[in-house]
FILOMI-518964 format. One line per 3 residues: number of its first residue (from 0); for each residue x, y, z of C-alpha. Coordinates in steps of 0.1 Angstrom, whole numbers. Layout:
<atoms>
NUM = X/Y/Z ~ ...
</atoms>
This chain:
<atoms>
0 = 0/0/0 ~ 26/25/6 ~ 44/14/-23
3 = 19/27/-41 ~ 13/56/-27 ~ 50/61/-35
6 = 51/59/-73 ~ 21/81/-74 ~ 32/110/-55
9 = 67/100/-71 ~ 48/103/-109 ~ 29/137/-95
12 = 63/150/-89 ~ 78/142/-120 ~ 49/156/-138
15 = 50/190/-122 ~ 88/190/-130 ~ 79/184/-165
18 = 50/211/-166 ~ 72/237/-149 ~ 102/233/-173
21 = 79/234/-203 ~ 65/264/-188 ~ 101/281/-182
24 = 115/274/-218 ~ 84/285/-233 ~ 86/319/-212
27 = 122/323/-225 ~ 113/316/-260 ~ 85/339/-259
30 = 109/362/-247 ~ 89/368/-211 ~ 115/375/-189
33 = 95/399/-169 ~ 72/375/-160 ~ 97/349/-153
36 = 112/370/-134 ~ 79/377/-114 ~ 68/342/-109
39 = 104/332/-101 ~ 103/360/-73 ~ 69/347/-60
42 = 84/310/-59 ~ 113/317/-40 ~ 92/335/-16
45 = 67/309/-14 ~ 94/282/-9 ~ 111/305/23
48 = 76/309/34 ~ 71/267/35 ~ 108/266/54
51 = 100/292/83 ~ 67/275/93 ~ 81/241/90
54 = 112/252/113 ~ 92/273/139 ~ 68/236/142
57 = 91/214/152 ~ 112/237/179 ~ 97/224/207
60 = 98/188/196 ~ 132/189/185 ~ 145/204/220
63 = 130/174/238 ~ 143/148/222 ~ 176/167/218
66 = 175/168/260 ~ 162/129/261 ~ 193/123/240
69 = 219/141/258 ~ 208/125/291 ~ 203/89/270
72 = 242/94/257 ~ 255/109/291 ~ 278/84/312
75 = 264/70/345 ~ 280/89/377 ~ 305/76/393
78 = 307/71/432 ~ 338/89/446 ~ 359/74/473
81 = 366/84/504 ~ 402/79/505
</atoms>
């Protein structure tokens, strides 16, 4: 089942890879560079927008199991003696 689910979302990505280049050259050829320029603009801002909220989601996830792990790698303590 999740193989599946796999080749489709795989096939979904290589089909918007396909449709975006298409879309790019033909912008070029058409000499559009404005708007390639635009929608290149938009993208990159879209794409920092996606990055920031994933980031700020996982900080307080990420900072337990960073503190579960430190204690999980730290060596018992050892008992001194008294002489």
């Amino acid at each position: 089942m999740r193989a599946n689910k796999a080749r489709k979302r795989r096939g979904f990505t290589y089909l918007w890879i396909a449709v975006l280049a298409v879309s790019v050259f033909l912008l070029i050829y058409f000499e559009q560079t404005a708007l390639l320029y635009i929608l290149a603009t938009l993208g990159v801002t879209v794409l920092l927008v996606i990055v920031a909220t994933a980031d700020l989601g996982r900080v307080e996830l990420s900072t337990d199991t960073v503190g579960q792990a430190a204690d999980a790698a730290a060596p018992p303590p050892v008992a001194k003696s008294g002489s």
